[in-house]
N, C-alpha and C positions, 0 to 999 in steps of 0.2 A: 509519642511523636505527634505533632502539630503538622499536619500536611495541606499543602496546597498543591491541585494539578492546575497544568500549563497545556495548554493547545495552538496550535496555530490560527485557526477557527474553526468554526463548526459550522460551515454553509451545507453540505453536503455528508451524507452518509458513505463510508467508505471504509478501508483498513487500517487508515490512522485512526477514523472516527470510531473503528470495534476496540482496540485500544485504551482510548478514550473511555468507554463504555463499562471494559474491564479494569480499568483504575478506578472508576467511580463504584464499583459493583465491592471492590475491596475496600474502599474508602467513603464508604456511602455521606458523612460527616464534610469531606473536604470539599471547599471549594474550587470551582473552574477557572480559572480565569482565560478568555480568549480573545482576539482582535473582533472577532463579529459573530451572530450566534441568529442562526433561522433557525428555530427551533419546528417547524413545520416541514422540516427536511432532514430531521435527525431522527426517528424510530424511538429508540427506549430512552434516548437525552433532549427528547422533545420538548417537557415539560418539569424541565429543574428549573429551584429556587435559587439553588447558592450556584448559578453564572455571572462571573464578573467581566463584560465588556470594556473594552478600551470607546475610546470619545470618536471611532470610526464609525463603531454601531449608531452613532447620533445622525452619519449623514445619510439621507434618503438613497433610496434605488438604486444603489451601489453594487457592483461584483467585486470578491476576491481581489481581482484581478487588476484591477483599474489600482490597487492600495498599496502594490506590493514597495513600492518606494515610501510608503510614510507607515510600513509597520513597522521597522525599528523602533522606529521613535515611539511606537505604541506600546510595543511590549514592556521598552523598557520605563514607560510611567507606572507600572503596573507597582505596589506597596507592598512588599511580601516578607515584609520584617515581622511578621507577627510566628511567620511558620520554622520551625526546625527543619521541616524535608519539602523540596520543591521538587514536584515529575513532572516532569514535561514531557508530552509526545509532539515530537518534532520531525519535522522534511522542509521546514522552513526559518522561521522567525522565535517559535517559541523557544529556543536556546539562549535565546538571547536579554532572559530577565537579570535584572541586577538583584542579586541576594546581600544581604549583609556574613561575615565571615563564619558569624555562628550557625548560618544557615548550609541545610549540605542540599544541593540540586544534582538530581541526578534526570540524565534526558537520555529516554527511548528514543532513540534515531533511524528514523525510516531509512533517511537518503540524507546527504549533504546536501544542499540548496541546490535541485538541478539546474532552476533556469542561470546560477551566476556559475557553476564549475563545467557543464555539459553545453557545449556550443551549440547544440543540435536542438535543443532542448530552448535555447535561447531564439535558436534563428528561428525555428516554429515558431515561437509567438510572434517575434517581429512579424511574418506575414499579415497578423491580425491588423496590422496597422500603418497609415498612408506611408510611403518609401522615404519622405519628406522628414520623419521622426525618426526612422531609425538610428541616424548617428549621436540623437542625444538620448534615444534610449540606452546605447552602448555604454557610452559615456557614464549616464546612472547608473548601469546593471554593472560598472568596475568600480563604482564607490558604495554599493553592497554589497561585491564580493570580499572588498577589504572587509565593511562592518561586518559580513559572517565568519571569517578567519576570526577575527577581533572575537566576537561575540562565543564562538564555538569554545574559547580558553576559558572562559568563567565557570562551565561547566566543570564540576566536582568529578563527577561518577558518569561512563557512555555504558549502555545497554544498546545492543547494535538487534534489527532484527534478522538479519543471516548473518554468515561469513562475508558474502559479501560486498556488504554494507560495513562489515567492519575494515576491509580492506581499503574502504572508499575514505572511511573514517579516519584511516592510516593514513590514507595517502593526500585528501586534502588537509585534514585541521592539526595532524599529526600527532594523535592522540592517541590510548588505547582503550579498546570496548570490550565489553562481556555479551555474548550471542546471547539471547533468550527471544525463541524466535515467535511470530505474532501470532494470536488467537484463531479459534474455528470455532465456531460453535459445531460440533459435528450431529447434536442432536436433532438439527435441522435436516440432514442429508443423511440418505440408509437405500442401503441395493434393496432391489426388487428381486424376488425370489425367478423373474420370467422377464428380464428384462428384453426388447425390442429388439436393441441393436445395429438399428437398420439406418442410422444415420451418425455423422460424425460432428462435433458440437465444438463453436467458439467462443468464449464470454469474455467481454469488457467492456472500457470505454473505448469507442470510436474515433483514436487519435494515431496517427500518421508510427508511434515508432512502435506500438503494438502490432503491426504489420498484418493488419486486417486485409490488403489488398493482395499482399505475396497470397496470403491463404486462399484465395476466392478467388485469385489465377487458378493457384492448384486443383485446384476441385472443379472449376470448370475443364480444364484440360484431362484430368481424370475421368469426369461426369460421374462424378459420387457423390451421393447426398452429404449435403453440409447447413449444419443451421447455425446463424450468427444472431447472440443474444446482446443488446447494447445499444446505447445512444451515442453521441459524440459528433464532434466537426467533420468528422470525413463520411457520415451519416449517408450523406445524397452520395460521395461518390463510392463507397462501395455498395447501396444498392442499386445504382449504376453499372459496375463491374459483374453482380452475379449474373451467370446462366441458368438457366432452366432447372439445374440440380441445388442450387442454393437458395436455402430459404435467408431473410432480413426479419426476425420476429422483433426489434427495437427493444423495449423494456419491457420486461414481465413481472408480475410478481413473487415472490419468492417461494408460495408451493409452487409454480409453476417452472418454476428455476431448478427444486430441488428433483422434479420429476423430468423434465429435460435431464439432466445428469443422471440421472436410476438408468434414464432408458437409452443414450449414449452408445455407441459403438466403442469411442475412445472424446477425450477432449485433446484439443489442439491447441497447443500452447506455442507459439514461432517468438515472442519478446526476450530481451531482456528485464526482469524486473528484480528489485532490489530483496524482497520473498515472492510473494508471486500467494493468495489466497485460492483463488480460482480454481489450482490446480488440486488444494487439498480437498477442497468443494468437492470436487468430481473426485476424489479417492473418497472421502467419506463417503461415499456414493456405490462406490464397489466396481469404479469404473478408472481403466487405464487413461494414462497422458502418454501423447506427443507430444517431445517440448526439445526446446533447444538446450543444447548441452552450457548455459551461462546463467547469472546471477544466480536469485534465491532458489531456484530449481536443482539447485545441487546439492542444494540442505533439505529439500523436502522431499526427492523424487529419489527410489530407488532401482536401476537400471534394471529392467529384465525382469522387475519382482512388480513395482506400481505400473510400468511403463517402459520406454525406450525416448532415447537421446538422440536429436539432429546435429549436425556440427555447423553447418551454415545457413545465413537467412536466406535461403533460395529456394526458390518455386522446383527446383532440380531434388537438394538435398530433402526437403517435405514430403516428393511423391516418391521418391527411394524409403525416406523413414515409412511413409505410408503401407507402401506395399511389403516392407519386410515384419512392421505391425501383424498383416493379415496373414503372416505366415506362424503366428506367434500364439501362446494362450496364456492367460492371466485367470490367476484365484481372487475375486469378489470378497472373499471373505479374509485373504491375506493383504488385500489394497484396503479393505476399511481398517484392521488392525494399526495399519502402519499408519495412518490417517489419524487412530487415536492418539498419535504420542504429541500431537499437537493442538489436541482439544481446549479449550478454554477454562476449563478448572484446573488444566495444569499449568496454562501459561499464569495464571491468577499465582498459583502456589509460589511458583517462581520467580514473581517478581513480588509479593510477599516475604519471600527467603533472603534475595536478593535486596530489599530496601532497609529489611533488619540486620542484616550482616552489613552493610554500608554503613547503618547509619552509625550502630556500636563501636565502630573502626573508625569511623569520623569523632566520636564522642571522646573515645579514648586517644586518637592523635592530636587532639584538642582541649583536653581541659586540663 
């Protein structure tokens, strides 16, 4: 097989980008291809040779962000006649390459395009910008949501990474997916034989639907220790919001990260998210989750054995989960077990397995 991977871009390191990482790690050979590429914000894909930029990369000073109307247009300039198997890791754009017939594209799917299917997700960003634009941003953001419906049928083969995300997968492009859920590296993260305990731990990005604020009502009201690790736009206002029991540590580095979780009471997870990494972070860690009983947490979390389930986002339902927590005991050494089965040599294996069994079934429906 002739492989080329597909990314949306690579400005920022994150769960698409580990991914990313573990497709190039199995395919050391293929090339990248992506809309834009900081390679000074990528970790181990900082300094590849074979990244293929679109003519976005060309304009100065640029965010993500400001492009998402003229990547269409970018991905699909992209030439990719030379390969038999195109992967793409997608939550955006990169689904949307044009392959010629004999080509088989198969795309790992984070999410559907939230800002054009999730309203929430769209009005958020509107705030970023004068009230005077908004209605021809709308207006744009309904003639990407067609070109992503459009764009999401060219795909061959969906690799979803929870349930879901496959359901999501169902229900906008109306497709079907194979789960093979996303990467840990879990060698990074391991219990402490004495760990602390003495405090309760938050990790993300600092955006309104990870519900950073419910959390740090809670624990003020409580007066329990709480440390929140993360940057993001709502930054000033929830170090604004904590009281005297909550710590804002911002960004740390990653031993620093992986010892915050050793020493952890439990992590608190109150989002929806499509998998959810964080949470497996903190089990490879030997350490229970709070989380709400929705998305990828119902493929990674096992009630009562890694952790315990909230049912609603509310500052009520958190300080009930909380305190029926403290009445609870968890095995360190049965939370990192369970944390193995999503290690990163097995997600490799798997999508390994997966790209050979697709591709031979492609070959032979085809020739």
């Amino acid at each position: 097989m002739k492989i080329a991977i597909v990314a949306d871009w690579l400005t920022n390191y994150g769960g698409a980008e580990s991914v990313v990482s573990a497709f190039h790690a199995l395919f050391p050979d293929a090339p990248i291809f992506t809309t834009l590429y900081k390679p000074g914000k990528m970790r181990e894909l900082g300094n590849l040779k074979n990244v293929r930029t679109s003519w976005l990369q060309k304009i100065p000073w640029v965010k993500h962000q400001w492009l998402l109307a003229q990547m269409p247009v970018a991905v699909e300039m992209f030439n990719l006649d030379d390969y038999d198997v195109v992967l793409s890791s997608c939550h955006s754009v990169a689904k949307g390459v044009i392959t010629k017939p004999e080509t088989l594209h198969i795309s790992y799917c984070h999410t559907p395009m939230r800002y054009a299917w999730e309203s929430w997700d769209l009005e958020t960003r509107l705030k970023k910008f004068p009230r005077i634009l908004h209605s021809a941003i709308r207006r744009q953001m309904k003639k990407i949501k067609e070109w992503d419906f459009c764009a999401a049928q060219r795909v061959d083969e969906y690799l979803a990474n929870s349930s879901y995300t496959q359901s999501q997968i169902r229900k906008y492009y109306q497709r079907f997916s194979e789960v093979v859920y996303p990467p840990v590296d879990t060698r990074k993260f391991n219990p402490v034989a004495h760990p602390k305990n003495d405090y309760y731990l938050a990790v993300g990005r600092l955006v309104p639907y990870k519900k950073f604020d419910m959390v740090v009502e809670t624990f003020n009201a409580l007066k329990k220790p709480l440390k929140i690790v993360g940057i993001g736009p709502d930054y000033k206002k929830i170090k604004s919001l904590a009281g005297p029991t909550v710590e804002i540590l911002g960004e740390v580095s990653g031993g620093e990260l992986a010892e915050l979780y050793a020493n952890c009471k439990a992590l608190v997870f109150p989002q929806v998210e499509d998998a959810g990494i964080v949470p497996l972070e903190a089990m490879a860690s030997g350490r229970p989750v709070v989380a709400l009983n929705r998305g990828g947490s119902l493929d990674s979390m096992k009630d009562g054995v890694t952790g315990l389930f909230f049912e609603n986002q509310t500052s009520e339902d958190l300080a009930k989960a909380i305190a029926r927590f403290e009445t609870m005991e968890f095995d360190p050494k049965a939370i990192r077990k369970h944390a193995e089965q999503f290690d990163t040599e097995k997600f490799k294996a798997k999508i390994l397995n997966a790209v050979t069994e697709k591709w031979n079934h492609f070959k032979s429906t085809n020739s």
